[in-house]
C-alpha positions in Angstrom: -111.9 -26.7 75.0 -110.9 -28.0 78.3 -107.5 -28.8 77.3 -104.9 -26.5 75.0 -102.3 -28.6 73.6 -98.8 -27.2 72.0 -99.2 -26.1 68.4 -96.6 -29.1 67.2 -99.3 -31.7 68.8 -102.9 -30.4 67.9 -103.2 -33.3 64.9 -102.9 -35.5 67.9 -106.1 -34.3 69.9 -108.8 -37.1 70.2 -111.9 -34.4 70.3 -114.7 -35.0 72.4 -118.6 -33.8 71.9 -121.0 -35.4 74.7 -122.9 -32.4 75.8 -125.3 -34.6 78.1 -124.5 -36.2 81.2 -121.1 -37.7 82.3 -119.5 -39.0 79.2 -117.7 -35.9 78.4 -115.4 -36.0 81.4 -115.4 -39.6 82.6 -114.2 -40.2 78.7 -111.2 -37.2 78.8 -109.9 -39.1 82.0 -110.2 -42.3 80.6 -107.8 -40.9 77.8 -105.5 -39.0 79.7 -104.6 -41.8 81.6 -104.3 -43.8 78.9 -101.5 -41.0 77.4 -103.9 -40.2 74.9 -104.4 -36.4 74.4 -108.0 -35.2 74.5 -110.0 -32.2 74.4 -113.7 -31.7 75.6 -115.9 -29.2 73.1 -118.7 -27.5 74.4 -121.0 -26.9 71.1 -121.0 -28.2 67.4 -119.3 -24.4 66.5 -116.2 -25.3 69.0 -115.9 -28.9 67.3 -116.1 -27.5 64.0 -113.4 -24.5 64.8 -110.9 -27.3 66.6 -111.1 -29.3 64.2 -110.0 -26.9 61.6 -106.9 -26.6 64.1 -106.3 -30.2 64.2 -107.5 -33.6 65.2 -107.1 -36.9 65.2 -110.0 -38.6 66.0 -113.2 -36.9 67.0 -115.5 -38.3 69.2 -119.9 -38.0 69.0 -122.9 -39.0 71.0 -126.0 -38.9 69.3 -127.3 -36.3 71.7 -124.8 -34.2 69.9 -126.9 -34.0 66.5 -129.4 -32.1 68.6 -127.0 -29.2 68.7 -128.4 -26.3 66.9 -125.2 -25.7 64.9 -124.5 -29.3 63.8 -125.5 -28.2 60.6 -122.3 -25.8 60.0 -120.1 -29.1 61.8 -121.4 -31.3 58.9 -120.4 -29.0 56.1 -116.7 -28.6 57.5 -116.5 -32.2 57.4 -117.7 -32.4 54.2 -115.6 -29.9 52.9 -112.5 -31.7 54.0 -109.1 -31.5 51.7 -108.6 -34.6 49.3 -106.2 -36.2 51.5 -108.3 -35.8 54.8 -110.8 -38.2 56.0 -111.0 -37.7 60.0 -112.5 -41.1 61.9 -115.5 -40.3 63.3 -116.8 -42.7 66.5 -120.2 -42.1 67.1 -121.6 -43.6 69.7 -125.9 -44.2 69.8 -128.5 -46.0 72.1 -129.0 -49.6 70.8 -132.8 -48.4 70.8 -134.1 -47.5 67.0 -135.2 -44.5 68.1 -136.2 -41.5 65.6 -133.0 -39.6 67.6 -130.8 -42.9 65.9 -132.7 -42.5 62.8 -132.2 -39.0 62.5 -128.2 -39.6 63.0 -128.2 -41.8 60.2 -129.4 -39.4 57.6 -127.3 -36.8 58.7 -124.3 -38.7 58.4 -124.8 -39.3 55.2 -122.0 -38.4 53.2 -119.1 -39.1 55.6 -117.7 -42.4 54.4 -115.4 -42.6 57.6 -117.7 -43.2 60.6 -118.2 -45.8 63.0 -121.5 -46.4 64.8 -121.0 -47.9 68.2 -123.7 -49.2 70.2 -123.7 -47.9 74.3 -122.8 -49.3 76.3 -119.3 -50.3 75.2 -116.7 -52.1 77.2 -113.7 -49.9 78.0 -111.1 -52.6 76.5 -113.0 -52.4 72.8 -113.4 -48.4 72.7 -109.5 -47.7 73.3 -108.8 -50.1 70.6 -110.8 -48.4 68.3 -109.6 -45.4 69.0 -106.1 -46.5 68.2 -106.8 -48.1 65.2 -108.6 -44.8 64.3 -105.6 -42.9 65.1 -103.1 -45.0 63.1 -105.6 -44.7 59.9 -105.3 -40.9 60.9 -101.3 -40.8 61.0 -101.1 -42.6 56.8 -103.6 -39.5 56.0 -101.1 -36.8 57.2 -98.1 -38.9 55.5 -100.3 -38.1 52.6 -100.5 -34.7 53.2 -96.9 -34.1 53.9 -95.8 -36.1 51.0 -98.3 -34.1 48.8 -97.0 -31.0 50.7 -93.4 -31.7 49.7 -94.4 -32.7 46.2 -96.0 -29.0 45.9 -93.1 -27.5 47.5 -90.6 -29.2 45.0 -92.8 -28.5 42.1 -92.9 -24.6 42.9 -89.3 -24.8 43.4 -88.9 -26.4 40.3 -90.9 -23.5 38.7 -89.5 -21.1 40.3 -85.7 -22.3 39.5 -87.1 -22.4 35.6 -88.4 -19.0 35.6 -85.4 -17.7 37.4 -83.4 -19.9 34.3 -85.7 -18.2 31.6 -84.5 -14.9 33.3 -81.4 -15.7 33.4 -80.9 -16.5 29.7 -82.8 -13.4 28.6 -80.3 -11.8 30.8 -77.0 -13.7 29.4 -78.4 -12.4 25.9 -79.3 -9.0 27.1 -75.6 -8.9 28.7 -73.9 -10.7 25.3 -75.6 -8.4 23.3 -74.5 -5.1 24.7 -70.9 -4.9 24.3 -71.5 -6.8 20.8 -73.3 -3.9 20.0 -70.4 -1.4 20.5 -68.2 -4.1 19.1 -70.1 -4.9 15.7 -70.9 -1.0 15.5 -67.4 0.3 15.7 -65.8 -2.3 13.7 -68.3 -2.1 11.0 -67.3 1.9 10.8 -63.8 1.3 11.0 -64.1 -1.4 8.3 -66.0 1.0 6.3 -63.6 4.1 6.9 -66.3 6.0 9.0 -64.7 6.7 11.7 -62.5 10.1 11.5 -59.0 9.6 12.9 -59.4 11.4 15.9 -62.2 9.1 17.0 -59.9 6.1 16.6 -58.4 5.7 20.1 -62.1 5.9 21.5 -62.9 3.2 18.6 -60.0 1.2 20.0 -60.8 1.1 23.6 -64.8 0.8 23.3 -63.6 -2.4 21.7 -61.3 -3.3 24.0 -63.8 -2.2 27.3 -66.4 -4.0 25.5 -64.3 -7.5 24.7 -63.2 -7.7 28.6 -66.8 -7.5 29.6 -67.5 -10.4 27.5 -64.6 -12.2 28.6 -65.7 -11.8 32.2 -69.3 -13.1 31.4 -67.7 -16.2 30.0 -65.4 -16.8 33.6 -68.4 -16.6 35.4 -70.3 -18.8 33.7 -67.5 -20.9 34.0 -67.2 -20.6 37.3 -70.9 -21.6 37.9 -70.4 -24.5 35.9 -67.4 -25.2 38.1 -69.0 -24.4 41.6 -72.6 -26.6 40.4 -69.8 -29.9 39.6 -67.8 -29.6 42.6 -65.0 -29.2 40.2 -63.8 -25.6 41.9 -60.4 -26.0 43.3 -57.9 -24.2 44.9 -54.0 -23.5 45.1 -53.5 -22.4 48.6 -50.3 -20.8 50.0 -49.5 -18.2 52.7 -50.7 -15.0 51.2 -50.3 -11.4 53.3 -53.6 -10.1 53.0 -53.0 -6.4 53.0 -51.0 -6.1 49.6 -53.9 -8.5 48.0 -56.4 -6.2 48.9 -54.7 -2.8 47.6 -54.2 -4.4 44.5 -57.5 -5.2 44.2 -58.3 -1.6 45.1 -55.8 -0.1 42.4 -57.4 -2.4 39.7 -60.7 -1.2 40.2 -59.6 2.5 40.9 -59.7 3.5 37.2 -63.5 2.6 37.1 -64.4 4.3 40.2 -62.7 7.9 39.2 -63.9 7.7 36.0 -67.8 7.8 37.6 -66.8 9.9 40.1 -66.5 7.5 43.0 -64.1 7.8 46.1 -62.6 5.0 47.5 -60.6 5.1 51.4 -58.8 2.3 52.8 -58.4 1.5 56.9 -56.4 -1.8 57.3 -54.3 -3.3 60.0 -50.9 -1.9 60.6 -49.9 -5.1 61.5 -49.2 -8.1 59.0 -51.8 -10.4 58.5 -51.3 -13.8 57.1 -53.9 -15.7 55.5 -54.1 -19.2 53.5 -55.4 -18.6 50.1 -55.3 -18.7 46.5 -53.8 -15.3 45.2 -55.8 -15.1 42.5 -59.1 -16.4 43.3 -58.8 -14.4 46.6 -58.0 -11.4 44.6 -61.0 -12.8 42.3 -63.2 -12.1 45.5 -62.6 -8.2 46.3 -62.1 -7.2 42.7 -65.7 -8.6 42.5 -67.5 -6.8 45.8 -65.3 -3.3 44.5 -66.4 -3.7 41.2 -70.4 -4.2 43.0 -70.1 -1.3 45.2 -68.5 1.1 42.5 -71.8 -0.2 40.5 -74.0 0.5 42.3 -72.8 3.9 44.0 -73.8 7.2 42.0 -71.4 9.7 41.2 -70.0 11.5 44.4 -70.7 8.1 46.7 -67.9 6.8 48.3 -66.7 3.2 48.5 -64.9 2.5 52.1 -62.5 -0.6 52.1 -61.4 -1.4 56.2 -59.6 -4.9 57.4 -59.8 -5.6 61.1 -58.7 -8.9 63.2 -61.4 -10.2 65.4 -59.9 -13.0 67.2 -58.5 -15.8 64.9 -60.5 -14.0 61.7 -60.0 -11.2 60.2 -62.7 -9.2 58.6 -62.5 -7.1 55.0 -65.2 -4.6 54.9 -66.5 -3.6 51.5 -69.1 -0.6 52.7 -70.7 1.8 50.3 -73.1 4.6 49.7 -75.2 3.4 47.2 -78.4 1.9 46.3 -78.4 -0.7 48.6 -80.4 -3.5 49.6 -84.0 -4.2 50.1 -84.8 -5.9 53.5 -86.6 -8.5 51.7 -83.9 -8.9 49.1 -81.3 -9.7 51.8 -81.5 -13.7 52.6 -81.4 -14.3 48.6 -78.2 -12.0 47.7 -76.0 -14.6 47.2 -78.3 -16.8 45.3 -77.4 -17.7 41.9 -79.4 -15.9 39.5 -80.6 -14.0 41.5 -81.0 -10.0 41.1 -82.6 -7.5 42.8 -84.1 -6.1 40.1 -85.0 -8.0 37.1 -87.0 -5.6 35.5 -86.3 -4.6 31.7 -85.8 -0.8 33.5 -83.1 -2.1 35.7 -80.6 0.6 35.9 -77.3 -2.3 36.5 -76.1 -4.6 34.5 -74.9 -8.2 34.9 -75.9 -11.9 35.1 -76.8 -12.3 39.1 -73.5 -14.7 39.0 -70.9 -12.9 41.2 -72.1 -12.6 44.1 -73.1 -16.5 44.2 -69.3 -17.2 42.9 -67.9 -14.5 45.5 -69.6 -16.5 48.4 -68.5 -20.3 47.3 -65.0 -18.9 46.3 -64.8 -17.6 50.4 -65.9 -21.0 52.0 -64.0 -22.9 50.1 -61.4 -21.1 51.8 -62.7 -22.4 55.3 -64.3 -18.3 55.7 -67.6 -17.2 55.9 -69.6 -13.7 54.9 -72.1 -11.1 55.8 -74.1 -8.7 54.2 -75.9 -5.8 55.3 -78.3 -2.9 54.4 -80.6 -0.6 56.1 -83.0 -0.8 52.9 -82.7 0.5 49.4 -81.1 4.0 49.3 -79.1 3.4 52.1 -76.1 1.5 50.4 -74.7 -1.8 51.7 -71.5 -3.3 53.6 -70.2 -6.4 52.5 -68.0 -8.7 55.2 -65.3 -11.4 54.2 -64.2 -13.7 57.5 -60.8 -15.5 56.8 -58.7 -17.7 59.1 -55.5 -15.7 60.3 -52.4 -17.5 59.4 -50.1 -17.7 63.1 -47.9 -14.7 63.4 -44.9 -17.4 63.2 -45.7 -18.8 60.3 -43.9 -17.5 57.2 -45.6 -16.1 54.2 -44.6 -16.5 50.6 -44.1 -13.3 49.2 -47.2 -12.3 47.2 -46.1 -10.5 44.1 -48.7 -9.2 41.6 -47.9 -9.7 38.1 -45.7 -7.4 36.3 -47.2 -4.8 34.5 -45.5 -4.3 31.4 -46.0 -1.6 28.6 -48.5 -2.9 25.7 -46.1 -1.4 23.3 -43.5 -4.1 23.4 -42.1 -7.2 21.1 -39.6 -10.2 21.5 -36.6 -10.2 19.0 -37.4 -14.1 17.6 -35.2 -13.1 14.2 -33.8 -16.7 12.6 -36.7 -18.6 14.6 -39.3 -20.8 12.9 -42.7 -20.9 14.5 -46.0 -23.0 13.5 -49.3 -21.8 14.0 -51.7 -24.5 13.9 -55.2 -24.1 14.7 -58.4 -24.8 12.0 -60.0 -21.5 12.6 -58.9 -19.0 10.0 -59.2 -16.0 12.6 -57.3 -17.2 15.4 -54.3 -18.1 12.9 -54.3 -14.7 11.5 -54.4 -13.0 14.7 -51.2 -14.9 16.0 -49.7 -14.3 12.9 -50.2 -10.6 13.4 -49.4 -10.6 16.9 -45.7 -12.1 16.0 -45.2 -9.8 12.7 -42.6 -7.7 14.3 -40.9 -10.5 16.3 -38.5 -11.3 12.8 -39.6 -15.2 13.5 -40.5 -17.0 10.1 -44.0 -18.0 10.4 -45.7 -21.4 9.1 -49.5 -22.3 9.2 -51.4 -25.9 9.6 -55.2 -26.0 9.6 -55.0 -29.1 11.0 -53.0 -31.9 13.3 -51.8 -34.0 10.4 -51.0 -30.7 8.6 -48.6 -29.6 11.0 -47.0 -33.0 11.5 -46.3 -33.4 7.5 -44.5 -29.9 8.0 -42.9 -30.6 10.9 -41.2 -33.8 9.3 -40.4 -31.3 6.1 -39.4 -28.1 8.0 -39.0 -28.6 11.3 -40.0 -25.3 13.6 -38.7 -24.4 16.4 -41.4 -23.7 18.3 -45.2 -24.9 18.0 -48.0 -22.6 18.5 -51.2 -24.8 18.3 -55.1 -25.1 19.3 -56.7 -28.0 21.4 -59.8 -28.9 19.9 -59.7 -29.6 16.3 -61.5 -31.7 14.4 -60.1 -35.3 13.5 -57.3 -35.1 15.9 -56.6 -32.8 18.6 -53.7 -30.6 20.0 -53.3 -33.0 22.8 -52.7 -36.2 20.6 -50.4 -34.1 18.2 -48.0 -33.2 20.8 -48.2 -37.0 22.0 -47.3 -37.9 18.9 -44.6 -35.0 18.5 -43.0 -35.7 21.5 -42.3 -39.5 20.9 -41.1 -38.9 16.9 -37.8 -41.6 16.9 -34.5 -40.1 17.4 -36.2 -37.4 20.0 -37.1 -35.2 16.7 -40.2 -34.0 18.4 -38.5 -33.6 22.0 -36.7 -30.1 21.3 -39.4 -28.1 20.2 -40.8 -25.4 22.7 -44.5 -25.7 22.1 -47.8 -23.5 23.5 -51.3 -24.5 23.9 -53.4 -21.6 23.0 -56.8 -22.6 23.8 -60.5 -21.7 24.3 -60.3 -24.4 27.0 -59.3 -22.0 30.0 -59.3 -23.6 33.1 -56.6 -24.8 35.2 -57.7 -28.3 34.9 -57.1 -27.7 31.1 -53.6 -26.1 31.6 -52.9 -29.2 33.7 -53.9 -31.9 30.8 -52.0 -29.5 27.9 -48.8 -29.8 30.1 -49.0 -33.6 30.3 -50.4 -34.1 26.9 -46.4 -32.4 26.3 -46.6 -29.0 25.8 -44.8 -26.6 27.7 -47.2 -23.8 28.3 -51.2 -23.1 28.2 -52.6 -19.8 27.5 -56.5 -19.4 27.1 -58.0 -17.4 24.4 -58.9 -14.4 24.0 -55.5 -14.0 23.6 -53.5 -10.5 24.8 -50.1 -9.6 23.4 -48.7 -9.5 26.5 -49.5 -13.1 27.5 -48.9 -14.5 24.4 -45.4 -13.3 24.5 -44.7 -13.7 28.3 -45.7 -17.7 27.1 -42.8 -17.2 24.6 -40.5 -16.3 26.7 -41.1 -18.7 29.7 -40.6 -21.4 27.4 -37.2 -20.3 25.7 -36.0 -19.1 29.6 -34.0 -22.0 30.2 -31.5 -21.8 27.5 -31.7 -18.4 26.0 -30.8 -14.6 27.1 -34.0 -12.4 27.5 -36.1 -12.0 24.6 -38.1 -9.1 25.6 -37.9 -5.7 24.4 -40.3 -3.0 25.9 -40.4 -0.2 22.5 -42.9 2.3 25.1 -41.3 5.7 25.9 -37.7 5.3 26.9 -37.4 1.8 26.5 -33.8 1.1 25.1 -33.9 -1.7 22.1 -31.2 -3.6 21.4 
């Protein structure tokens, strides 16, 4: 080749194969100064290999048939992909000759070849060319187009199979802690289980119901994140005291396996604007990872450092880390880094994916890093520092209170309405030692015929229930005549978790939302908000050295 062309313009090349004479050169002039790119080949076996490279037109004399390696120049042509068909201007003596003869037969087979009879004015051969190169350009828009059609279509397998993985995972991740869950109640419901073993029974159930519970918000989350429907309640937030409550709720876990966690922060306040909980959402989630997947005696290090207006959170640990390979697709939804049925980890490949989305959408960004598998892995949240004049709102956890504890509702009437027999009973357990008379409706109507009979205090009831739901019971509550239905306190207690959910339950007219499962401790911190405006405290902690009164 005489000329060598970037790599982005080689389907471009007009190629050239005149090994007699003049017409070799004299023709690469005439194209270069016509802008055209060209490129002279010195045998059939050059043609054949540039071609292969990429061409857009290719150029003959009959004098080039004579080469002894034509033969190998006819089979690549013929062995073209379905959406190639190179032009091919050949250009022969008018003379019949047995050389023109010969060119014929060999060409048999090519359907997109023009003979051209020497000599040819200048004028007509550029115009061919052209024409040849624009019929050229609509065959790579074919081949791009059936490029990006085999592209999508291997993405779109390779997003089912990583779907079909996914929901053997969800059922290999639903199934485990049902197992503990079904096996322990099952013995306790049969009176196997001695009563020493009943605490363990207790908190395997318990540990086992939380994981489920967290499977659920992710999925949730997803479902959120893939609607655009994942939204935020900013506020001035001092990062520090986030983060070591993040680290204390995940401390537990990590001595229990034999994991060390340190801490290097700032000693300076640093300011951020976030969500509390979604933030705190974030580095519970990247502890909980590196506690994982770091054996017993590995060590979790936790270090916050301000890097000009950002400030980096380092979650580093010593554990199985990351394969290089691995590395671009961490946060990927779905994704795991090994999928294998001998996986040593649990989970759904979800919280990574959430972890990143939940950081940008906070205007910050992330990095991850691993020297390879075995050589654990350092995760790096980037937030925006809040200016050192700007005030933060005091960030206070929420209060821990002791499980053992009940509200003193003696003389108050409370209705449970909810269609599920379960739920009902559970809330009716929950409030056995408050001293509040308890009624029941298995439906909206239900609980409005004893409303007009008995009228409750308070209203404890589900959202979604068949015929009508919770939200159009407390519409119609709330505008009874006389303002009947305008003093009673009333809950939501529903499956429907979100905060857009808590949002429609408070205009629907209730005065609180809590999502199931339901805890003790929320169900009666709901109480009490809702009775705080016009009544003393109703809480009475009964742990060790609580005083009852």
């Amino acid at each position: 080749m005489t000329v060598q062309p970037p790599d982005n313009r080689l389907d471009d090349r007009i190629l050239i194969f005149a090994p007699v004479g003049k017409d070799a050169p004299l023709t690469l002039d005439v194209l270069q100064r016509t802008d055209l790119l060209g490129g002279v080949c010195r045998t059939a076996h050059d043609l054949c290999v540039e071609f292969l490279r990429g061409a857009s037109v290719i150029m003959l004399t009959e004098e080039a048939l004579e080469d002894p390696g034509i033969g190998e120049l006819m089979e690549c042509l013929r062995s073209q992909p379905a959406w190639s068909d190179i032009p091919i201007l050949l250009f022969a003596d008018a003379e019949r000759s047995e050389i023109y003869l010969r060119t014929l037969r060999l060409l048999e087979g090519l359907r997109n070849v023009v003979l051209l009879e020497r000599p040819i004015r200048l004028g007509a051969a550029l115009s061919l060319i052209r024409s040849a190169m624009r019929g050229r350009e609509r065959q790579y828009e074919l081949r791009d187009l059936l490029k990006a059609l085999a592209d999508a279509s291997e993405e779109a397998e390779t997003a089912n199979r990583l779907k079909d993985e996914f929901l053997a995972t969800l059922s290999h991740e639903l199934r485990t802690p049902l197992n503990a869950i079904l096996g322990w109640t099952t013995m306790l419901r049969d009176g196997n289980v001695q009563p020493r073993h009943l605490m363990r029974a207790l908190d395997t159930i318990h540990r086992n119901a939380t994981v489920q519970v967290q499977i659920v918000n992710d999925l949730l989350d997803v479902s959120r994140i893939v609607r655009g429907q994942l939204q935020l309640a900013p506020r001035h937030i001092p990062l520090g005291p986030l983060v070591t409550l993040a680290v204390e709720s995940i401390t537990p876990t990590a001595d229990a396996k034999g994991v060390g966690i340190t801490t290097a922060f700032e000693p300076a306040p640093v300011v951020v604007w976030a969500d509390h909980d979604r933030l705190q959402q974030v580095f519970w989630n990247l502890l909980a990872n590196a506690v994982k997947f770091t054996p017993s005696g590995g060590r979790v290090d936790v270090t916050m450092q301000v890097e000009g207006p950002e400030v980096g959170v380092s979650v580093s640990d010593t554990g199985a880390g990351i394969a290089p390979g691995f590395l671009p697709h961490v946060f990927e939804r779905f994704r795991q880094g090994d999928g294998s049925s001998t996986r040593e980890h649990g989970g759904l490949g979800l919280g990574l994916s959430i972890v990143r989305h939940l950081v940008e959408l906070h205007g910050g960004h992330m990095k991850v890093e691993s020297a390879g598998l075995g050589f654990g892995a350092t995760f790096t949240v980037y937030l925006r520092v809040r200016r050192p004049d700007e005030q933060p709102e005091v960030s206070v956890p929420p209060e821990r209170r002791s499980h053992g504890r009940t509200l003193d509702l003696e003389g108050t009437h409370i209705l449970i309405v909810d269609d599920e027999t379960d739920a009902r009973d559970l809330l009716r357990t929950m409030l056995a030692e408050t001293g509040a008379r308890i009624s029941e409706a298995t439906s909206a109507a239900e609980a409005l015929r004893i409303f007009a009979e008995d009228r409750p205090d308070m209203v404890l009831a589900d959202v979604a229930m068949p015929t009508q739901d919770g939200y159009a019971m407390m519409r119609t509550l709330r505008r009874l005549p006389d303002g009947e239905g305008t003093q009673v306190r009333a809950v939501a207690v529903s499956a429907y978790a979100r905060r857009e959910d808590r949002q429609r339950a408070l205009k629907a007219g209730f005065n609180d939302h809590i999502g199931k499962p339901v805890q003790p401790a929320e169900l009666f911190d709901a109480l009490e908000r809702v009775w705080l405006h016009n009544a003393p405290s109703l809480l009475h902690d009964t742990g060790p050295g609580a005083k009852v009164h």
